[in-house]
C-alpha positions in Angstrom: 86.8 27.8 -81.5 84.4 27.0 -78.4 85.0 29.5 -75.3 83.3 28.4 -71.9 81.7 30.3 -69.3 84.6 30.2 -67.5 86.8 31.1 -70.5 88.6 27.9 -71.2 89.1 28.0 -74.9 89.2 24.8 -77.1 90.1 24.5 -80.7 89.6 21.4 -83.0 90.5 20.6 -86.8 88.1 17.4 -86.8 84.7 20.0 -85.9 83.0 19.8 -83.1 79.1 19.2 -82.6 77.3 21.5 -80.2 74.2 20.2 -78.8 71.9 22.9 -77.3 69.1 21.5 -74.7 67.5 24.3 -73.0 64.5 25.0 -71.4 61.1 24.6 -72.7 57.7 24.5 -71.7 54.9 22.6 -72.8 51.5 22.5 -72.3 48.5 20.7 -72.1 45.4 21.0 -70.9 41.9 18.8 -70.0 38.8 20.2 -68.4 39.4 23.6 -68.2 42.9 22.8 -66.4 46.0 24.2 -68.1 49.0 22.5 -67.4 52.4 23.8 -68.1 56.1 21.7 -67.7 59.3 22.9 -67.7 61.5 20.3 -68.7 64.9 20.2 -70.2 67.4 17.6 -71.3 70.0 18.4 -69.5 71.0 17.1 -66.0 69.8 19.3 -63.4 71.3 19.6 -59.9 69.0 18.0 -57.2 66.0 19.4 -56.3 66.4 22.2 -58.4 63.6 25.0 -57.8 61.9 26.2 -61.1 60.9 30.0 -61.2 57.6 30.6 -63.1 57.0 34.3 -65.6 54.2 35.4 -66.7 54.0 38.0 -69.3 57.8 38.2 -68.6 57.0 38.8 -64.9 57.9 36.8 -62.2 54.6 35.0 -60.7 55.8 35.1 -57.0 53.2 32.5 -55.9 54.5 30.1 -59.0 58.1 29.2 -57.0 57.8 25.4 -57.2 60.0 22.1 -56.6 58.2 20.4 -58.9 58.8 21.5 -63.1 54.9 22.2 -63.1 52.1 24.8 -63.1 48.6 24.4 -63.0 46.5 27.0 -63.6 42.4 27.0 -63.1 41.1 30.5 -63.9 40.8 32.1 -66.9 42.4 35.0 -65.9 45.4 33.0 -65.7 45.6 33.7 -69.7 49.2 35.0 -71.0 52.4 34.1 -71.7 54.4 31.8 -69.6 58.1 30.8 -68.8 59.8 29.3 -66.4 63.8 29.1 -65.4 65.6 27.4 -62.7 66.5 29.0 -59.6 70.2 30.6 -60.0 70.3 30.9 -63.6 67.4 32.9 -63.9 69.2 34.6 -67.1 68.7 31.1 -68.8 64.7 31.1 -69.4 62.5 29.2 -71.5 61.5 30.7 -74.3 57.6 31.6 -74.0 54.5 29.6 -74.3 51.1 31.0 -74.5 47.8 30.2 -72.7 44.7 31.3 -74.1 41.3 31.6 -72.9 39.9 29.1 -74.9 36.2 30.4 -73.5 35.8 33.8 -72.1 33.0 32.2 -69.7 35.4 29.4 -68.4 34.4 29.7 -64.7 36.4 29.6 -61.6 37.2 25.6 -60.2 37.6 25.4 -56.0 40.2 22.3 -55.6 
């Protein structure tokens, strides 16, 4: 039996497949520049607005349009999720950025 978020029930003798796609980040870096991507395969409203955690707190500056972060300084270091904006209860599971070198200077952009 498959119950919905809205509690429809549905019941079938032939199975059913359940295809889970949610959120995930990934990451990848060059330079000393992290980048991190919050992408999904499911269809997203438009213009959806991505909420950014860090250490499993929200990073107030990190609201974004866009699915991405960049981060520069190596105090940036931790780990990182993200969830869109009104299912904030739905987030990515966590991704972690290292300091890769604890001399990695700051970068002015």
């Amino acid at each position: 039996m498959l119950i919905t978020d809205k509690g429809e029930k549905y019941v079938s003798s032939a199975g059913v497949t359940l295809t889970v796609t949610d959120l995930q980040v990934r990451l990848s870096h060059y330079a000393g520049t992290v980048t991190l991507s919050c992408i999904t395969s499911c269809t997203l409203s438009n213009s959806p607005t991505y909420l950014w955690y860090k250490n499993r707190q929200p990073v107030t500056d990190k609201l974004t349009k866009h699915n991405k972060l960049y981060l520069f300084f190596s105090e940036d270091a931790g780990n990182y999720s993200c969830a869109v904006k009104g299912r904030e209860d739905l987030r990515s599971p966590e991704q972690t950025v290292r300091r890769e070198n604890q001399s990695l200077s700051r970068r002015l952009w």
